[in-house]
C-alpha positions as a Markdown table, in Angstrom:
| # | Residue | x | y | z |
|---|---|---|---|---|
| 1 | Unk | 71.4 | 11.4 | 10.3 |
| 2 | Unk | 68.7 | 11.3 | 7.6 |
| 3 | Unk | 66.2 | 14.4 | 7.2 |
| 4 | Unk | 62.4 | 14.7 | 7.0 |
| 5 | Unk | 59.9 | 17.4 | 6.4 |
| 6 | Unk | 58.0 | 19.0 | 9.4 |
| 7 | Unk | 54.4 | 17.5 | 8.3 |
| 8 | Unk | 53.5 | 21.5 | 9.8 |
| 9 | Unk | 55.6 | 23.9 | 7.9 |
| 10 | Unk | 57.6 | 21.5 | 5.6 |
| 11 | Unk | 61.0 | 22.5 | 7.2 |
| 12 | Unk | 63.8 | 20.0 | 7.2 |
| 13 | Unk | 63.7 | 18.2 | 10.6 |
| 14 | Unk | 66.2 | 15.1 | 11.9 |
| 15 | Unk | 64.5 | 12.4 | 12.3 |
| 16 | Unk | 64.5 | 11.6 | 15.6 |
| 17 | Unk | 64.1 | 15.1 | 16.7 |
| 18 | Unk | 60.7 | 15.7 | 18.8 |
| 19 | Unk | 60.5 | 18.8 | 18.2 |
| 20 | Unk | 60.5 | 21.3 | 15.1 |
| 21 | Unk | 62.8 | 24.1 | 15.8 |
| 22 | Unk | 60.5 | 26.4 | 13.6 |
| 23 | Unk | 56.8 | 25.7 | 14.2 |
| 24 | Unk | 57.4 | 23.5 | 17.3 |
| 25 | Unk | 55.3 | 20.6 | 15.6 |
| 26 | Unk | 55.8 | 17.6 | 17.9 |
| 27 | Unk | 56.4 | 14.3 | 15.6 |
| 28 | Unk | 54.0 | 11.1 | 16.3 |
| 29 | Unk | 56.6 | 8.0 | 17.0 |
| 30 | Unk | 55.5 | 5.0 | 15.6 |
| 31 | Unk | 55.5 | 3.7 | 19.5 |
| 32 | Unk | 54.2 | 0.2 | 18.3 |
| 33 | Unk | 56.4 | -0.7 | 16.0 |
| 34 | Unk | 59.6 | 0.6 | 18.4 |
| 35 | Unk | 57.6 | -1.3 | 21.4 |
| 36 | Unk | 57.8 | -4.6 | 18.8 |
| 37 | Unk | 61.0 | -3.6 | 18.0 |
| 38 | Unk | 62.3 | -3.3 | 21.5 |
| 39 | Unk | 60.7 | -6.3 | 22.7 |
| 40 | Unk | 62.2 | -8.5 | 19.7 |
| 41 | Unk | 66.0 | -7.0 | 20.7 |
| 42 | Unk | 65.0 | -7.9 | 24.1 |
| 43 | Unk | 63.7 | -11.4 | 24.0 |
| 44 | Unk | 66.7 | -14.2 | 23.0 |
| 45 | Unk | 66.8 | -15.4 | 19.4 |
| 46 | Unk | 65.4 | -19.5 | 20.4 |
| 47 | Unk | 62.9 | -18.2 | 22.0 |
| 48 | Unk | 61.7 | -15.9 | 18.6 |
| 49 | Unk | 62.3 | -19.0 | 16.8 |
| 50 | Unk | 59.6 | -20.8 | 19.2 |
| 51 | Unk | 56.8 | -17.9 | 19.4 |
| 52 | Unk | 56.9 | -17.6 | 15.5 |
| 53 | Unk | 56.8 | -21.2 | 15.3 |
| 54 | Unk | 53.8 | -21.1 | 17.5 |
| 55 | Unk | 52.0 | -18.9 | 15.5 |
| 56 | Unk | 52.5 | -20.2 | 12.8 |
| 57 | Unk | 51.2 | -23.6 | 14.1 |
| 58 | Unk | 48.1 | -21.3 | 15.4 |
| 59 | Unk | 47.7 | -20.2 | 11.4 |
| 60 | Unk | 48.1 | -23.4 | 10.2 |
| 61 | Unk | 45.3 | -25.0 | 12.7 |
| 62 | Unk | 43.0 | -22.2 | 11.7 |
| 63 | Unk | 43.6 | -22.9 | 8.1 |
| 64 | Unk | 43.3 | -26.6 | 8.1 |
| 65 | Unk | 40.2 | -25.8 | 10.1 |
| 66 | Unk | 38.7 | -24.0 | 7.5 |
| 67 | Unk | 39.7 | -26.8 | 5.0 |
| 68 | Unk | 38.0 | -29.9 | 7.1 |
| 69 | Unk | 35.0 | -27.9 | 7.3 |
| 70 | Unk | 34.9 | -27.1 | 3.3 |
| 71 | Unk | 35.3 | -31.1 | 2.4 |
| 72 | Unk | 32.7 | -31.8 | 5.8 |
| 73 | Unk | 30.3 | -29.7 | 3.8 |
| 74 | Unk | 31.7 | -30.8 | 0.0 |
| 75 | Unk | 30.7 | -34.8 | 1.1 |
| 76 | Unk | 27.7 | -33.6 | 2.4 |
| 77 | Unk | 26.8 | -32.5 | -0.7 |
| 78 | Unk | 27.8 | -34.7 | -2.6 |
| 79 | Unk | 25.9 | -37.7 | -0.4 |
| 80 | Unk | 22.8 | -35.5 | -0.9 |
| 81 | Unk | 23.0 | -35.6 | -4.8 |
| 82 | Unk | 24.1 | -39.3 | -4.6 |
| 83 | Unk | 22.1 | -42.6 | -5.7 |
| 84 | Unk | 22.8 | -43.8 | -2.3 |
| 85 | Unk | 20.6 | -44.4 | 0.6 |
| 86 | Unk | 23.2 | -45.1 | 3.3 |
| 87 | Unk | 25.3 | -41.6 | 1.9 |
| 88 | Unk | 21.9 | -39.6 | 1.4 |
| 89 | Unk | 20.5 | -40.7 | 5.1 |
| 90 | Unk | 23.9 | -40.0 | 7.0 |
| 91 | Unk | 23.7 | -36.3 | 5.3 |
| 92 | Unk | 20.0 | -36.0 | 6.7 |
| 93 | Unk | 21.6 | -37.0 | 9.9 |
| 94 | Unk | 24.6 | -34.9 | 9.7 |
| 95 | Unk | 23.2 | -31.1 | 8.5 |
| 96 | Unk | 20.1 | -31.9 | 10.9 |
| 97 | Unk | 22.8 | -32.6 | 13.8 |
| 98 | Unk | 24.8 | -29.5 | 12.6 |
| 99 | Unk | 22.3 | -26.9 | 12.0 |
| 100 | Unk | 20.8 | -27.5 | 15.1 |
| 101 | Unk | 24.6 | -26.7 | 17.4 |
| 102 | Unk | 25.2 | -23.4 | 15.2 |
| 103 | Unk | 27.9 | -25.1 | 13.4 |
| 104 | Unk | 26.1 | -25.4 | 10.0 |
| 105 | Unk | 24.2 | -22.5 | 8.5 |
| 106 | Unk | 20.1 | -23.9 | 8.6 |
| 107 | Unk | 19.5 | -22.3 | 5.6 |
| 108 | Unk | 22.5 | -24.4 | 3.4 |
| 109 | Unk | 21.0 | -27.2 | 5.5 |
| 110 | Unk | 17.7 | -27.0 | 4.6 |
| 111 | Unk | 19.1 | -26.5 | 0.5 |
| 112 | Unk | 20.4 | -30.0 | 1.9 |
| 113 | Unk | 17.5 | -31.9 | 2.8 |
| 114 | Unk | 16.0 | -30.4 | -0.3 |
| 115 | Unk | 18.5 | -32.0 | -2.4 |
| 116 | Unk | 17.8 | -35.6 | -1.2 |
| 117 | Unk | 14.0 | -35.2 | -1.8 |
| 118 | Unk | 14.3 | -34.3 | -5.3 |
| 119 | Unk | 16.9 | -37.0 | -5.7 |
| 120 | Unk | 14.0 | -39.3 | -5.3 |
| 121 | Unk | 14.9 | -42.2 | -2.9 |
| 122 | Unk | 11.8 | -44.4 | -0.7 |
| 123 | Unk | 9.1 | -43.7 | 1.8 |
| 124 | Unk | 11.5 | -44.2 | 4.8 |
| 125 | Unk | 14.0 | -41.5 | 3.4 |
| 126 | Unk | 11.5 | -39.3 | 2.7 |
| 127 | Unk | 10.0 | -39.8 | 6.1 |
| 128 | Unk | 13.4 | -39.1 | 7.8 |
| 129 | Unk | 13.8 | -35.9 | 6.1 |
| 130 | Unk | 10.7 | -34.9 | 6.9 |
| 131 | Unk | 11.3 | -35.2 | 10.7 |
| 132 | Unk | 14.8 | -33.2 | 10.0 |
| 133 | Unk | 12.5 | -30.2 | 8.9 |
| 134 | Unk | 10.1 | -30.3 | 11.8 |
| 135 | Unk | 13.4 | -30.6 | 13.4 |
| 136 | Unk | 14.9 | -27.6 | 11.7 |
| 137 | Unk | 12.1 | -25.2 | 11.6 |
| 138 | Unk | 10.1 | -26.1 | 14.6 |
| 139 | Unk | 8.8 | -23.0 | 17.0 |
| 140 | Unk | 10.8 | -20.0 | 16.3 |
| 141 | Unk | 13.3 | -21.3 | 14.2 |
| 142 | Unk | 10.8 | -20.9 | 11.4 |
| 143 | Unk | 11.4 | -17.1 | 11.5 |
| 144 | Unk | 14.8 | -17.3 | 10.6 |
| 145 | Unk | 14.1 | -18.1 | 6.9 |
| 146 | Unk | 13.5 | -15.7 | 3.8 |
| 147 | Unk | 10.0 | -15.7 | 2.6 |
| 148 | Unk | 11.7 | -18.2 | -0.4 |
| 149 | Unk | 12.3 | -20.3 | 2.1 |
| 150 | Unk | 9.6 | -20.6 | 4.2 |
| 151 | Unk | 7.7 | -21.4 | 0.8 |
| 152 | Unk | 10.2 | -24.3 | 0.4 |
| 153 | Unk | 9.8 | -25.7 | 3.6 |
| 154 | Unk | 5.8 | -25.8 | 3.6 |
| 155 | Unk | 6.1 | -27.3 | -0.1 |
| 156 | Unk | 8.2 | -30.0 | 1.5 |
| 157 | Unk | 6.4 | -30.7 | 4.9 |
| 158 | Unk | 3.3 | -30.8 | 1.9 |
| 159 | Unk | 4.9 | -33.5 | 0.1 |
| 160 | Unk | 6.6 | -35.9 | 2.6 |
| 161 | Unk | 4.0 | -36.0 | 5.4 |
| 162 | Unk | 1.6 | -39.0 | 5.5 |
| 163 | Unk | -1.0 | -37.6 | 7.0 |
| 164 | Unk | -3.6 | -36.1 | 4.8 |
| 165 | Unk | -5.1 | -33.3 | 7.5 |
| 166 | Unk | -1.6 | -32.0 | 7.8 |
| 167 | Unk | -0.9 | -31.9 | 4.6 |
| 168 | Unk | -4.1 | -30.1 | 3.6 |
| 169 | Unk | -2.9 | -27.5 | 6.3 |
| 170 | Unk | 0.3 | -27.0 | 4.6 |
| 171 | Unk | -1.0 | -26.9 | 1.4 |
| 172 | Unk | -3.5 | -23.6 | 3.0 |
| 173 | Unk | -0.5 | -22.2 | 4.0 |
| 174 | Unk | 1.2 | -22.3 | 1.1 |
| 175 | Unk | -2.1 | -20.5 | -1.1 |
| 176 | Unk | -1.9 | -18.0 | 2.0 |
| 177 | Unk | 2.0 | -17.2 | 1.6 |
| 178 | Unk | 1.8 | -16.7 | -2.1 |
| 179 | Unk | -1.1 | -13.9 | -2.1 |
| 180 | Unk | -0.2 | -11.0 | -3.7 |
| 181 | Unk | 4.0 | -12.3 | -3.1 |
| 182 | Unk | 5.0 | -13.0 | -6.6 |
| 183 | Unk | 5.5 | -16.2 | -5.4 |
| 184 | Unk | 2.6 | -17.8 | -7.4 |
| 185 | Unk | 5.1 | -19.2 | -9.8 |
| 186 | Unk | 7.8 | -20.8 | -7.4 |
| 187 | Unk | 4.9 | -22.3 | -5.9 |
| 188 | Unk | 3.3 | -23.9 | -8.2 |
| 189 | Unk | 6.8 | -24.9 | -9.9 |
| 190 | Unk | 7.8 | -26.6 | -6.6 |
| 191 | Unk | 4.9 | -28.4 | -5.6 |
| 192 | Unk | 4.7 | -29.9 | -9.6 |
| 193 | Unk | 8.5 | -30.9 | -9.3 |
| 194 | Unk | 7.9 | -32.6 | -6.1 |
| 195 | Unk | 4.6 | -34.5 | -7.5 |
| 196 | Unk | 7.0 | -36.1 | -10.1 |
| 197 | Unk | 9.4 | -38.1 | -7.3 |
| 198 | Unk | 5.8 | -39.4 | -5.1 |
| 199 | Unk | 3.9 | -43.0 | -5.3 |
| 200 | Unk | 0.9 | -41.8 | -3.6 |
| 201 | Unk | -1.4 | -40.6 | -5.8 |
| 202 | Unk | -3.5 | -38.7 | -3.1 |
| 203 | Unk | -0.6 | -36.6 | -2.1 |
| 204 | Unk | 0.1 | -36.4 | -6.3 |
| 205 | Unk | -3.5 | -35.3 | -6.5 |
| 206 | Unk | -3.6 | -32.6 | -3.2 |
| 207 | Unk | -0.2 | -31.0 | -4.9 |
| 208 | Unk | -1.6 | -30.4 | -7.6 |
| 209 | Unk | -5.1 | -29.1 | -7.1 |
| 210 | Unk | -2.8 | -26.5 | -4.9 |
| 211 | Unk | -0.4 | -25.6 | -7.6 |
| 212 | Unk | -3.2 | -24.6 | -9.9 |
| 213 | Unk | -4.6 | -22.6 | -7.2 |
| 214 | Unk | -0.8 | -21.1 | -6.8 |
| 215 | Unk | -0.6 | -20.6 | -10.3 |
| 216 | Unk | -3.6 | -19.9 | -12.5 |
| 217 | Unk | -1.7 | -19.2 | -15.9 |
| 218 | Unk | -2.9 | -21.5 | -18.7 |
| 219 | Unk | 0.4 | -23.1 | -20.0 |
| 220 | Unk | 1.3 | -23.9 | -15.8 |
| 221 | Unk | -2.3 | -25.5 | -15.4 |
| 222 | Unk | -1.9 | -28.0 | -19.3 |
| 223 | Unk | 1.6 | -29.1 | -17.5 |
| 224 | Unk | -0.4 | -30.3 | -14.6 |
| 225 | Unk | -3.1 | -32.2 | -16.9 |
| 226 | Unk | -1.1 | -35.5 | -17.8 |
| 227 | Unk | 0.3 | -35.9 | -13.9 |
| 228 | Unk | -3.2 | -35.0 | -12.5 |
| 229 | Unk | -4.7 | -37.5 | -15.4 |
| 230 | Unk | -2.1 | -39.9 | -14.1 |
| 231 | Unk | -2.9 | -39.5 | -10.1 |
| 232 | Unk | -6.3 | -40.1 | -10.5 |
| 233 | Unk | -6.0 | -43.3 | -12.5 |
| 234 | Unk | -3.1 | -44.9 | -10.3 |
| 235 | Unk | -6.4 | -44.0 | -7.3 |
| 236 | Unk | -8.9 | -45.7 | -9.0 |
| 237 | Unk | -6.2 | -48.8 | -9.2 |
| 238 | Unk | -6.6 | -48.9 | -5.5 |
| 239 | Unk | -10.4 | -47.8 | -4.9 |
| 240 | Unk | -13.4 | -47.6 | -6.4 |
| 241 | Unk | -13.8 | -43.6 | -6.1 |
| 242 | Unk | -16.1 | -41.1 | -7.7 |
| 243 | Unk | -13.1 | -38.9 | -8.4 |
| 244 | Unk | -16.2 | -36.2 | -7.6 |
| 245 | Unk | -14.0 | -34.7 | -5.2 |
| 246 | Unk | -11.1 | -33.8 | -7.7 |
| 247 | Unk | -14.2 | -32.4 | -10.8 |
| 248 | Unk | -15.7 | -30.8 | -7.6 |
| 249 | Unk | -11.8 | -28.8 | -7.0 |
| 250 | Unk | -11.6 | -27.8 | -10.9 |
| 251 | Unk | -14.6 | -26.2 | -11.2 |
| 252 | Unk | -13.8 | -24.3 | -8.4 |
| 253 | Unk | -10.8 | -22.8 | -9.3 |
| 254 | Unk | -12.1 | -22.4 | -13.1 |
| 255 | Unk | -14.8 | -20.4 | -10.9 |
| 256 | Unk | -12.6 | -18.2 | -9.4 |
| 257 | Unk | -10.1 | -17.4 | -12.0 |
| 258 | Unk | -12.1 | -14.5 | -13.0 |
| 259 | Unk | -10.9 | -13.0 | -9.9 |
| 260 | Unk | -7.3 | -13.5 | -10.6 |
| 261 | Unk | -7.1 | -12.9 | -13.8 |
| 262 | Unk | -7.9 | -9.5 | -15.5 |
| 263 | Unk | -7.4 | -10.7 | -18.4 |
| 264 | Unk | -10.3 | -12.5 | -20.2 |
| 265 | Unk | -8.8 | -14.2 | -23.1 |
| 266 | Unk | -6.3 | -15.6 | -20.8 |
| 267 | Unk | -8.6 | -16.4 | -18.2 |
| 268 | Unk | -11.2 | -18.1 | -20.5 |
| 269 | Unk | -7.3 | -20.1 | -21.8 |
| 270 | Unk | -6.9 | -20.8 | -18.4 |
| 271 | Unk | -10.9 | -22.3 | -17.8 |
| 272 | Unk | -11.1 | -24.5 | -21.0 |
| 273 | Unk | -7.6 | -26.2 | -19.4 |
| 274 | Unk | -9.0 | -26.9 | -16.1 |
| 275 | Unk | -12.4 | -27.9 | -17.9 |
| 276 | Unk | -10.3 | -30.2 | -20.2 |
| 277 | Unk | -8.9 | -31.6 | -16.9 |
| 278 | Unk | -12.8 | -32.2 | -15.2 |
| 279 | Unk | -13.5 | -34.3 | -18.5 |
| 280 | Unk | -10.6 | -36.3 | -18.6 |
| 281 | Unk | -10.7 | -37.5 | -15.0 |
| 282 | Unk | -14.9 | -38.1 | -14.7 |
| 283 | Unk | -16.1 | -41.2 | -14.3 |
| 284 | Unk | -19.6 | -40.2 | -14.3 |
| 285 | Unk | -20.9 | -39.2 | -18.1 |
| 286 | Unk | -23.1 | -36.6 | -17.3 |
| 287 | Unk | -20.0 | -35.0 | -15.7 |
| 288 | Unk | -17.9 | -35.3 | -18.7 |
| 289 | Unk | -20.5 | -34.0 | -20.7 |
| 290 | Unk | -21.2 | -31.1 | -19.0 |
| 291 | Unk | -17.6 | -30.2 | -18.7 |
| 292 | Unk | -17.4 | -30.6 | -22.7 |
| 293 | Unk | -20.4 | -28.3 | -22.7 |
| 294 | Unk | -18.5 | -25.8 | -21.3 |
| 295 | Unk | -15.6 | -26.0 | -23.4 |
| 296 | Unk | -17.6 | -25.6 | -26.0 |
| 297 | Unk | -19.0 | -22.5 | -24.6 |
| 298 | Unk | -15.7 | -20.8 | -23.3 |
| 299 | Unk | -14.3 | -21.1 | -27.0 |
| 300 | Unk | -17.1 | -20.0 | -29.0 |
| 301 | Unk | -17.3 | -17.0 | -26.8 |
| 302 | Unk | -13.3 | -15.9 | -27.0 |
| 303 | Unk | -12.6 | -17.0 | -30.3 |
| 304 | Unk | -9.8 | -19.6 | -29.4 |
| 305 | Unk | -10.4 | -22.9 | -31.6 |
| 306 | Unk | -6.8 | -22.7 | -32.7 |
| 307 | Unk | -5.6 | -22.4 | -28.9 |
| 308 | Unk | -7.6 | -25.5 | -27.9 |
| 309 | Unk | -6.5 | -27.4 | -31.0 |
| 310 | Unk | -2.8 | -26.9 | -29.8 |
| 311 | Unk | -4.1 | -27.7 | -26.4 |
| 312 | Unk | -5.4 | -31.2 | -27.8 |
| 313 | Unk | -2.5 | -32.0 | -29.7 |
| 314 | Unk | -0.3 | -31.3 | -26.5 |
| 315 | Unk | -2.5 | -33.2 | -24.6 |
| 316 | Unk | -2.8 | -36.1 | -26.5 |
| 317 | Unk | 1.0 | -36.6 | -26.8 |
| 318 | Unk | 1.7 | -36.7 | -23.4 |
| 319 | Unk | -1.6 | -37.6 | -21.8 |
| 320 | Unk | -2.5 | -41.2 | -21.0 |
| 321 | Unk | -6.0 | -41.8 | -20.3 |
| 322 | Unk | -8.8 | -44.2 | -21.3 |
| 323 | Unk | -11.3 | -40.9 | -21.7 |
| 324 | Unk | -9.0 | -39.0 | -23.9 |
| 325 | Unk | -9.8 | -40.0 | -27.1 |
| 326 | Unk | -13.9 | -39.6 | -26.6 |
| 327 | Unk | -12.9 | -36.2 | -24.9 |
| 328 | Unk | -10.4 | -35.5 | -29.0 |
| 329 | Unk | -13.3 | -36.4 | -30.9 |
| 330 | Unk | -16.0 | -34.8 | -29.2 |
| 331 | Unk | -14.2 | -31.1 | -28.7 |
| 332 | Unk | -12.2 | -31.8 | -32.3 |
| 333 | Unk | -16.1 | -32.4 | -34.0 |
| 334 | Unk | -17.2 | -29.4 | -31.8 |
| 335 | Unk | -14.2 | -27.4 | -33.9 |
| 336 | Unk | -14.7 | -28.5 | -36.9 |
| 337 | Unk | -18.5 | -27.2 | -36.5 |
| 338 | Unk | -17.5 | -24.2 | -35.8 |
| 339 | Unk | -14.7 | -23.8 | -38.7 |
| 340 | Unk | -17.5 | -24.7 | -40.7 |
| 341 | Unk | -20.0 | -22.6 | -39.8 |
| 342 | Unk | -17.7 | -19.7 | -39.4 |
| 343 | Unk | -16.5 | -20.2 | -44.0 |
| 344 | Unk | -21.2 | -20.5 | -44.3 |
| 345 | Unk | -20.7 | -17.1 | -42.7 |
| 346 | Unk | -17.7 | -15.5 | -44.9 |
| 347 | Unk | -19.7 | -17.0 | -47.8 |
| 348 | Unk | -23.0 | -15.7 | -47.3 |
| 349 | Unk | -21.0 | -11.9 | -46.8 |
């Protein structure tokens, strides 16, 4: 009979004494694993055989569960990053359908639908995935997302709806979300990225007017410059507008940047870009020539000819627009004025 030590008073005890003949320390039984024990004696050796082969059937169900709905989600995936319009569209279908019975996560769904937008594709497939995020996020639902992802869905409903009212509305919540968020970035990124896969140059232009709203930092607002240049060309292909309403949205955010940024050499970097911007894009001359005017004012007083003759260089590489090159030569002359007044200066000292 093997010995143990009383777990009171460390006094050899047998072990299947229930008592301690010192102390009186009564021993815990391990009462479940006899009760399995027991019951295993008691129960006839075919019919172990069937309740292990049971359970294991019940593991195995379980496990190939778990491995259908990894390759479900794997294929969805993979149709959403495909060049295919059938596999993208039954993707839509399927993490819409999913999402929407609790079987499917809405937040990997909406990474999903997100997916196939980027991925490009036509009007109709955007259209469809626009109706799976009203779909997704209508009424409550919408509260369910992270502050990230909220920002995501309004930059998409932005993007894909075809009505311009709605859009606008989006695009007001998105400038309302990003206040003071740190968002201003993400923004701004998202709704340029999304420009970059659109035809309609109205929705081009409404994106991004917003992002350099979102995002008043100079280098964000020359990446806009060649798209925006780009936009409002492709509308005059199809109308015969003014393009006052697009000079009329620079020169208000140029306006209000001094509010946003506390910075003045970086604000004044940030003006002479959306300045730049109103120039390239005006029809009318007086309107290019007072944004010119401007420029010329906004580097004189900061000091930044070198900046803006970067700013022209990088402009003129990647910018293609029938006003560009009077826009070169007039701010380039402007420049070179200055370069030259500023060595009569040195001189004279």
């Amino acid at each position: 009979m093997a010995l143990v030590q009383c777990k009171e008073c460390s006094v050899p005890v047998a072990e299947n004494a229930e008592f301690c003949p010192k102390c009186g320390f009564k021993a815990e039984r391990p009462k479940e694993r006899l009760w399995v024990a027991t019951l295993i004696k008691a129960i006839p050796g075919s019919l172990v055989i069937s309740v292990a082969t049971a359970f294991l059937a019940y593991l195995t169900f379980f496990y190939q569960k778990e491995t259908q709905e990894s390759e479900k989600l794997q294929s969805m995936i993979e149709s959403a990053v495909s060049d295919n319009a059938v596999k993208e569209r039954t993707a839509i279908q399927v993490v819409t359908y999913l999402a929407k019975q609790h079987e499917l996560s809405p937040h990997f769904a909406l990474s999903i639908l997100g997916t196939v937008v980027r991925n490009g594709g036509d009007e109709k497939l955007h259209g469809e995935v626009y109706d799976a995020i009203e779909n997704l996020t209508g009424g409550s639902s919408f509260d369910k997302f992270d502050k990230y992802e909220k920002l995501e869905v309004l930059c998409l409903k932005a993007a894909l709806t075809p009505a311009q009212h709605q859009r606008w509305t989006n695009i007001g919540r998105i400038e309302e979300t990003v206040t003071g968020d740190g968002l201003k970035l993400q923004a701004a990124s998202k709704l340029l990225s999304l420009t970059q896969i659109l035809s309609d140059p109205q929705t081009v232009i409404d994106l991004l007017l917003s992002a350099s709203v979102c995002d008043s930092d100079p280098d964000m607002i020359e990446k806009l410059i060649p798209s925006l240049s780009k936009a409002v060309k492709l509308r005059d292909h199809f109308g015969n507008q003014s393009n006052q309403d697009v000079a009329g949205c620079l020169e208000i955010v140029a306006k209000n940047i001094d509010l946003m940024k506390p910075d003045i050499r970086e604000a004044t970097r940030s003006k002479i870009r959306l300045y730049l911007a109103r120039a390239l894009i005006a029809k009318d001359k007086d309107l290019r020539e007072d944004s010119l005017k401007t420029i010329e004012k906004l580097v004189t007083s900061a000091d930044l000819d070198d900046d803006v003759r970067l700013l022209l260089d990088g402009v003129g590489r990647t910018t293609e627009d029938p006003n560009l090159a009077g826009v070169v030569d007039t701010v380039s002359t402007f420049l070179a004025r200055e370069k030259n007044a500023g060595a009569r200066k040195i001189t004279h000292g």
